[in-house]
C-alpha positions as CSV (number, residue, x, y, z in Angstrom):
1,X,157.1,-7.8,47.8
2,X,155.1,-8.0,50.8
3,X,156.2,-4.3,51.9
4,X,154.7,-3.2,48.6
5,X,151.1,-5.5,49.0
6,X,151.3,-3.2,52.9
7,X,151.4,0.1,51.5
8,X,148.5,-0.6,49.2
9,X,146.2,-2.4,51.5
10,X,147.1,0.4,54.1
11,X,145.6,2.8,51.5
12,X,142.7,1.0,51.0
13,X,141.8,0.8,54.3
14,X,142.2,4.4,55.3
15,X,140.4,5.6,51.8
16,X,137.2,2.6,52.1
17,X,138.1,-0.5,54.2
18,X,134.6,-1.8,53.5
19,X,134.5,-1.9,50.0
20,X,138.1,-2.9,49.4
21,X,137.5,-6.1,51.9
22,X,134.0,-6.5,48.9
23,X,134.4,-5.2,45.6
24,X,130.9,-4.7,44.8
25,X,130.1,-2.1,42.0
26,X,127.3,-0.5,43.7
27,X,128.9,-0.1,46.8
28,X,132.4,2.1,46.2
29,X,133.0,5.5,47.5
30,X,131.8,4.4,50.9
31,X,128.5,3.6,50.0
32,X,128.8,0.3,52.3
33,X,127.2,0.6,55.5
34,X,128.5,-1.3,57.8
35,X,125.0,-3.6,58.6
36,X,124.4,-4.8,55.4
37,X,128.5,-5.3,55.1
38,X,128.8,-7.4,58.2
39,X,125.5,-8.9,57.7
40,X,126.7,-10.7,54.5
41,X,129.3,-11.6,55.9
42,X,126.8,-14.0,58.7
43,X,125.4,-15.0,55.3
44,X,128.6,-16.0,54.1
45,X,129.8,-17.9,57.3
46,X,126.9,-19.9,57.5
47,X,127.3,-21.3,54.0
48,X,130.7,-22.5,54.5
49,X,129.8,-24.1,57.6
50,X,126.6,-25.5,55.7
51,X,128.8,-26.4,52.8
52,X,131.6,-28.2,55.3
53,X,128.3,-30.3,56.9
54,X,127.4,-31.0,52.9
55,X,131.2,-32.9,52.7
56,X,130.9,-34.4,55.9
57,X,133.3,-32.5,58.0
58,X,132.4,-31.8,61.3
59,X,134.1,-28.7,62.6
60,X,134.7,-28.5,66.3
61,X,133.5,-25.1,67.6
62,X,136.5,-24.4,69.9
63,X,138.9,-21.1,67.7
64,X,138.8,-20.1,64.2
65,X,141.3,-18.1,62.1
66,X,140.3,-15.7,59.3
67,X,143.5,-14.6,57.2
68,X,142.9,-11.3,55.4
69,X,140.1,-10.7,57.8
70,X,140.1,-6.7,56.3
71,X,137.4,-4.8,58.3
72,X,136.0,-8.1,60.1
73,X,133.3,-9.1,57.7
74,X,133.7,-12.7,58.2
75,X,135.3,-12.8,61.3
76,X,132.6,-11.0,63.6
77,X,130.0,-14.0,61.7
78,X,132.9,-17.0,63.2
79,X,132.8,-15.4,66.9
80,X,129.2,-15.4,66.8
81,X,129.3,-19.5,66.0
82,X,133.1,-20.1,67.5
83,X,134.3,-20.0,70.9
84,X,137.5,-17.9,70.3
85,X,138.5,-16.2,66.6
86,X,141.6,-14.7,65.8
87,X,141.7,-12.5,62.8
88,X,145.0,-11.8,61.1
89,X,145.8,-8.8,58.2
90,X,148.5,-7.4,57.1
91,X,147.4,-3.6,57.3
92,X,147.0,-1.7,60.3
93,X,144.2,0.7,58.8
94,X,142.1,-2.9,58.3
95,X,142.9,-3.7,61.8
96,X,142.2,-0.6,63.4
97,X,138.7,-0.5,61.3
98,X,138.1,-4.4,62.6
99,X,138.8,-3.4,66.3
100,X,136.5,-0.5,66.1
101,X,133.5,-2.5,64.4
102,X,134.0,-5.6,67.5
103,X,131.2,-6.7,69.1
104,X,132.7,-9.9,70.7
105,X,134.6,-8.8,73.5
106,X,138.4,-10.9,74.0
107,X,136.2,-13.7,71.9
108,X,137.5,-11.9,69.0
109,X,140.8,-10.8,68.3
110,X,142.6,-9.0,65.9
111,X,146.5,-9.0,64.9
112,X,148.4,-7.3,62.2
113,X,150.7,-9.8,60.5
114,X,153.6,-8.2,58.3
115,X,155.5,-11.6,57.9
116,X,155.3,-13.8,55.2
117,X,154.3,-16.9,58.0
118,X,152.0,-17.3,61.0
119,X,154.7,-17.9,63.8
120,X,152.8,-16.1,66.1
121,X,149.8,-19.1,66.6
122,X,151.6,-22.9,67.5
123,X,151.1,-25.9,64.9
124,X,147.4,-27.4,65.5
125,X,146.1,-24.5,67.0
126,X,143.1,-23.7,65.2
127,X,139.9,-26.0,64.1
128,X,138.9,-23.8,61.8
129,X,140.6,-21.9,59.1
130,X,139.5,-19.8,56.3
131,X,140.6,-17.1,54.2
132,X,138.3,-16.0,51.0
133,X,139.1,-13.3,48.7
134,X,142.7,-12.6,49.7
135,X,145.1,-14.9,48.5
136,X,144.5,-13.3,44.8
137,X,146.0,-10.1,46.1
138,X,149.5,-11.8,46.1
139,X,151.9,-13.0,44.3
140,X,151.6,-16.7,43.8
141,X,155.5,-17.0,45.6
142,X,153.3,-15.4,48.4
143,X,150.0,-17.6,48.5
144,X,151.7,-20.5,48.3
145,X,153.5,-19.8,51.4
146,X,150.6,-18.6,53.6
147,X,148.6,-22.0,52.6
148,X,151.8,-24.1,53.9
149,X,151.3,-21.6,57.1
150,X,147.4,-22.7,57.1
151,X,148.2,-25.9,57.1
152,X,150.4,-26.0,59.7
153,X,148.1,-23.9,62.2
154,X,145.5,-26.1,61.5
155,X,144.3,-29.0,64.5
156,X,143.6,-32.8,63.5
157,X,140.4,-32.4,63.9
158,X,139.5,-29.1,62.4
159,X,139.4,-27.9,58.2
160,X,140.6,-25.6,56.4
161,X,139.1,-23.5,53.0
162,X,140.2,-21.1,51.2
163,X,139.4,-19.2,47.7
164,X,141.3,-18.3,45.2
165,X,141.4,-18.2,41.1
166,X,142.7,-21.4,39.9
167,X,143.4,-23.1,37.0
168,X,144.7,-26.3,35.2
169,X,147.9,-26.6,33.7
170,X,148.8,-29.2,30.8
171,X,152.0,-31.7,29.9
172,X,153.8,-29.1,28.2
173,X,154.4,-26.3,31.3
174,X,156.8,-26.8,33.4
175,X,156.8,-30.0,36.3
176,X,158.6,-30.6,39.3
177,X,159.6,-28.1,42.7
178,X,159.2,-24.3,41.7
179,X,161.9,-22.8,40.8
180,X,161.9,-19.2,41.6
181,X,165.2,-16.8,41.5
182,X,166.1,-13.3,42.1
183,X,168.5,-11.9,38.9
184,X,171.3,-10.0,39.1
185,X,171.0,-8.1,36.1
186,X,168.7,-7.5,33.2
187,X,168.3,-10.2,30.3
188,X,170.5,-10.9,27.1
189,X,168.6,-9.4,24.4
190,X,168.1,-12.8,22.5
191,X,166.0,-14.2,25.8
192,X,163.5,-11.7,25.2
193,X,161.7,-13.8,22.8
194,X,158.0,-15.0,23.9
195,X,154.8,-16.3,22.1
196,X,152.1,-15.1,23.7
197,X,148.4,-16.5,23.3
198,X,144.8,-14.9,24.2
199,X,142.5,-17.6,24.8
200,X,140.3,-14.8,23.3
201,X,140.6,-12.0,20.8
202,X,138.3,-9.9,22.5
203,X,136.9,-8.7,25.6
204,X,133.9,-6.4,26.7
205,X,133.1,-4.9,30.2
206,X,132.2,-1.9,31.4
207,X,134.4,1.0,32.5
208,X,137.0,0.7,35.3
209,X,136.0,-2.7,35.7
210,X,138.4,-5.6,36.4
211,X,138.0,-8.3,33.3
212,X,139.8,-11.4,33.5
213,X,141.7,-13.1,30.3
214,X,143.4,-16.1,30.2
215,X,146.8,-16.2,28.2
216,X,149.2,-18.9,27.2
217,X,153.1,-17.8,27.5
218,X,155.9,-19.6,26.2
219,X,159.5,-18.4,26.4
220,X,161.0,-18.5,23.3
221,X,164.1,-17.0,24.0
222,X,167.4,-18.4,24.9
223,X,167.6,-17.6,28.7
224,X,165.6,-18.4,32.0
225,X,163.1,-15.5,33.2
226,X,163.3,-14.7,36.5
227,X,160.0,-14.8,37.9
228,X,161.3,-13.1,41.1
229,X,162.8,-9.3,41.5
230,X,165.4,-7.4,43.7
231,X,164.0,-5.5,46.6
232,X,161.8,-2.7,44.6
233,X,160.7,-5.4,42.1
234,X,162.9,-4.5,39.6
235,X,164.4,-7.0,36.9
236,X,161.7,-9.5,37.5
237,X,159.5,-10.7,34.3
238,X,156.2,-10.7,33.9
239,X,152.8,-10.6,31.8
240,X,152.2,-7.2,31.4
241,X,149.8,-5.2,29.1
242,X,148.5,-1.7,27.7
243,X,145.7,0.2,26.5
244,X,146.0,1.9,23.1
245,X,143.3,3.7,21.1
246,X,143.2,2.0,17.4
247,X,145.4,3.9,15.0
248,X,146.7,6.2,17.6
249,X,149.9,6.7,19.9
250,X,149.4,4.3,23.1
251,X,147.1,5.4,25.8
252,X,148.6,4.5,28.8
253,X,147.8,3.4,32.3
254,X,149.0,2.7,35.2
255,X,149.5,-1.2,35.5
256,X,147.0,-1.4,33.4
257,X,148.0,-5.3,33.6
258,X,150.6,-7.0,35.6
259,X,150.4,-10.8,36.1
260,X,153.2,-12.8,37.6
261,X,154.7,-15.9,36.2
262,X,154.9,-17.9,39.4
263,X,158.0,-19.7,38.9
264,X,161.4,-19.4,36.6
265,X,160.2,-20.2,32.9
266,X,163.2,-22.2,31.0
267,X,163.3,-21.4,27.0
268,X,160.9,-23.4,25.8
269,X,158.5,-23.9,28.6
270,X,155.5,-22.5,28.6
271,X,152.6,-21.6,31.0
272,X,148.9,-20.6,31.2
273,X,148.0,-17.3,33.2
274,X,144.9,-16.0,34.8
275,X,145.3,-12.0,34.0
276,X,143.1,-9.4,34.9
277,X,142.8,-6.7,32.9
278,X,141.8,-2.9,34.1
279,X,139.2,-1.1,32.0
280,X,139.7,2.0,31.3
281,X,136.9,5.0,32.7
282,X,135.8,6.5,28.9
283,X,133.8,4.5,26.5
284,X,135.0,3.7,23.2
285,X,137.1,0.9,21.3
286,X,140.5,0.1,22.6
287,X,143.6,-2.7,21.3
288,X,144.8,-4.4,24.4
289,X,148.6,-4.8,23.4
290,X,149.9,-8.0,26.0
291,X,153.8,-8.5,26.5
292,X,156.3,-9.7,28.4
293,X,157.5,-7.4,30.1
294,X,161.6,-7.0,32.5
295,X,160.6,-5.0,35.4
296,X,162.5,-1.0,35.3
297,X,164.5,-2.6,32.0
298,X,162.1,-3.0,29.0
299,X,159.1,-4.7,27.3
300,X,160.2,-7.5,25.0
301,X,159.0,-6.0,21.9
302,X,161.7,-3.5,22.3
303,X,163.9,-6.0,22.0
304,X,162.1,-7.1,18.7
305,X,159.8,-10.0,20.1
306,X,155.9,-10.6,18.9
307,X,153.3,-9.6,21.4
308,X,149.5,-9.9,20.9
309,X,146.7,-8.0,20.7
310,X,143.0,-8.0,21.7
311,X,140.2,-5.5,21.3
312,X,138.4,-4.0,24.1
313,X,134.7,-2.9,24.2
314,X,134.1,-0.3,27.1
315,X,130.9,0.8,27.8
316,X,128.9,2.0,31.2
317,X,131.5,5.1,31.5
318,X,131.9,8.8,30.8
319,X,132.4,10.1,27.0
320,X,136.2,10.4,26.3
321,X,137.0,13.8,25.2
322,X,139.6,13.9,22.6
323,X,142.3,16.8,23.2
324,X,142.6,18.9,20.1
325,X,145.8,18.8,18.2
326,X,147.4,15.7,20.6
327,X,146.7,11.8,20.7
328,X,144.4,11.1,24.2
329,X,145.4,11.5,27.2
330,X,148.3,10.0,28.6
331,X,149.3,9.0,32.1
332,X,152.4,7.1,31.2
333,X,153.9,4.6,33.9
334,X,157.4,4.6,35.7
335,X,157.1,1.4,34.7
336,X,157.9,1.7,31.2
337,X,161.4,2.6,30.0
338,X,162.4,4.2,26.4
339,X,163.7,2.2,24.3
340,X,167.1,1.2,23.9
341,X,168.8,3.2,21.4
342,X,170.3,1.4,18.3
343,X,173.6,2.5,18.7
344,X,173.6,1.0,22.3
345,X,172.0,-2.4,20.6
346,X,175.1,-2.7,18.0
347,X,177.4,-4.4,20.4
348,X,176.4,-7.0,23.3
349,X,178.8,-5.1,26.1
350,X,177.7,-1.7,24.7
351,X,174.3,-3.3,25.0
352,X,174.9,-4.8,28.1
353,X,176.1,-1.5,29.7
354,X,173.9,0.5,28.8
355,X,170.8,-1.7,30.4
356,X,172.5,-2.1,33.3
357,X,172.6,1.7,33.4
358,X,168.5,1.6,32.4
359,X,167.9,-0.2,35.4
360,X,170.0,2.0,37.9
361,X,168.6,5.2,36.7
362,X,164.6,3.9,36.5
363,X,165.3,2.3,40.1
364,X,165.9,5.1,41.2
365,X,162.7,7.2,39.4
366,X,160.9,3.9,40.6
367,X,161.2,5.2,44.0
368,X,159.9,8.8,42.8
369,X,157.1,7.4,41.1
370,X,153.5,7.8,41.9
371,X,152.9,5.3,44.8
372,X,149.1,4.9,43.9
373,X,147.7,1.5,45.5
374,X,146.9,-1.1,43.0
375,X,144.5,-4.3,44.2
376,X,146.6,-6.8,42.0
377,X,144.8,-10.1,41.0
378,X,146.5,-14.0,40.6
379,X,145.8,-17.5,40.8
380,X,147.0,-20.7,41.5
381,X,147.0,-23.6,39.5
382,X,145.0,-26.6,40.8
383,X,148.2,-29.0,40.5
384,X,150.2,-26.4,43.0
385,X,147.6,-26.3,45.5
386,X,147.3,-30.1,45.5
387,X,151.1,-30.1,45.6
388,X,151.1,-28.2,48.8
389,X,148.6,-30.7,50.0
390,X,150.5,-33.9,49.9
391,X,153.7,-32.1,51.1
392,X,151.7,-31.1,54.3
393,X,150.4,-34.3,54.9
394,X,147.3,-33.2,54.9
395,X,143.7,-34.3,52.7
396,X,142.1,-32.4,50.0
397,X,138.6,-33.0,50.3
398,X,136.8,-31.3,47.8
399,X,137.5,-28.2,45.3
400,X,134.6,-26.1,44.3
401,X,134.3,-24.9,40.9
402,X,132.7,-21.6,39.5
403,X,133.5,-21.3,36.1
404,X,133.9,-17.3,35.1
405,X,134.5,-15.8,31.7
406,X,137.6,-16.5,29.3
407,X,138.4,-19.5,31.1
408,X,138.9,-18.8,34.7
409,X,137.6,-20.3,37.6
410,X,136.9,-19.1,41.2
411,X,137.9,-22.0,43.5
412,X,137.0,-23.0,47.0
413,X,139.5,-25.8,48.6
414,X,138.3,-27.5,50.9
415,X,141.4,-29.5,53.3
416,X,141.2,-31.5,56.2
417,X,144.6,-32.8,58.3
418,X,145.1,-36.2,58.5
């Protein structure tokens, strides 16, 4: 997973670090300049630090860490307040950009990090950690990790805050450790049953733009899903979703929606996801079909299961221009296999067989595919995080809240070690 979340992020910062490390609208194509980008990020800084005096941490100037630091937006603004800052990113076209923009000298350095940890700084080393606007990029397997790491790297004395989308999970999803496997092969067809709910019927953004949606899953199958993958992240289930123009053949995208579960789902558990949807480029009316999807195997409706649908208002883009004679345009994914034929549905081993053979033969394409980056977008729910906390032995001072639309919330916690 975390060789797949390199090769996009290396993309992104050879094609336009700036606006990669800030997704404003305005400022894509390279339409950044690199004052007003590092300049926001001194605004930034200063409010956490502002923010941190507000809860009445006091944050010893000695070395901070930013995780994800990208192009060094944030972490030029901590060497200008710190003693020492060490900023850490898992792609070396963000480092290389960072290095080149320095204007702190050996007070500021930069590492690339390709591990899932932080064993390269000691426990307690820093007294101020932060890391906005980077823990969404991963799967939540991932984040959850990399907070233990903060935690861990942070001094007695210091704090620690991070963002990332959050949420609030009710009595009826599943409690206790995470439990997250890797399958072996793909599922029985009678545990590809899910009910999905939309905590809305309908969205509206403008085109290419990333709309968030949050969605209640429950399995209703007979078998576990597998919230993990192999190696090339096939087998592994997920949310996943297409765009289809109303009353015509589907109108595919790449990834057009991918959300991860986070941990195993038993039948009959159910959890709440934060998804983020990809608008399309051309205006018009679209039906958002969401299902479960079994990575390089199938989507559950093939297997006969109910999916759900929401409409899609685009606006702000180009005119689509229909293709006379044919359905639009299609850019179909690797992703998505054909269905399995009936004859190989008859019998469970014929069955069986035969998506075992599905999987070696899409691996393979898989690898063949188009390897266009994709900025991927998760959460973590709030009882997780606080999870994490209490394990650490550490204190979770305060969480800020900014409620955004369809449910989700953009989350600031704030932790101190004990």
């Amino acid at each position: 997973m975390l060789r797949k979340l390199r090769r996009h992020w290396e993309q992104f910062g050879r094609e336009d670090p700036f606006w990669a490390a800030l997704t404003w609208k305005d400022k894509s194509d390279g339409r950044w300049s690199p004052d007003d980008f590092f300049q926001n990020g001194e605004v930034v800084v200063g409010n956490l630090l502002d923010r941190a005096a507000e809860l009445g941490i006091e944050v010893p100037r000695a070395r901070a860490l930013d995780f994800g630091c990208g192009p060094g937006r944030l972490t030029q603004a901590l060497a200008a307040r710190f003693e020492t800052v060490d900023g850490v990113d898992i792609a070396r076209s963000m480092i290389a950009n960072a290095r080149r923009f320095n204007r702190h000298g050996n007070r500021c350095r930069y590492h690339v990090n390709r591990r899932g940890d932080l064993r390269r700084f000691g426990d307690a080393t820093f007294t101020f950690v932060c890391s906005l606007l980077v823990l969404q990029h991963m799967k939540p397997g991932i984040a959850r990790g990399y907070v233990r790491e903060f935690m861990r790297v942070l001094a007695p004395s210091g704090a620690l805050v991070f963002q990332v989308p959050s949420y609030d999970v009710d009595s009826s999803e599943p409690v206790g450790p995470a439990r997250q496997s890797v399958p072996r092969w793909p599922l029985e067809p009678s545990a590809c049953r899910a009910r999905i709910r939309p905590a809305s019927d309908s969205l509206t953004g403008r085109a290419g733009e990333l709309v968030p949606l949050r969605v209640d899953v429950e399995n209703a199958g007979d078998g576990t899903w597998p919230c993990l993958g192999q190696s090339d992240g096939g087998l592994r289930v997920w949310l996943g979703g297409h765009l289809a123009l109303p009353g015509d053949e589907f109108y595919w995208r790449l990834d057009a929606m991918r959300t991860a579960l986070g941990r195993d789902l038993e039948p009959g558990q159910r959890v709440t996801l934060d998804a983020w949807i990809t608008l399309p480029e051309e205006n018009g009316d679209y039906l958002l079909e969401l299902d479960m999807v079994q990575e390089h195997v199938c989507w559950f409706r093939q297997r006969g299961s109910e999916g759900a649908v929401v409409r899609c208002r685009v606006d702000g883009g180009r005119e689509r221009v229909p293709v006379e004679g044919q359905g639009p345009r299609i850019a179909r994914s690797a992703h998505a296999p054909a269905p399995v034929p009936a004859t190989a549905q008859s019998a469970s081993w014929r069955a069986r067989a035969w998506q075992r053979w599905q999987y070696l033969t899409d691996r393979i394409q898989s690898r063949l595919a188009s390897r266009e980056a994709v900025m991927e977008m998760h959460g973590l729910a709030r009882p997780d995080v606080q999870s994490l906390v209490t394990e650490a032995g550490c204190r979770l001072i305060e969480v800020d809240r900014q409620a955004q639309e369809h449910g989700y919330e953009d989350c600031h916690f704030w932790i101190t070690r004990q």
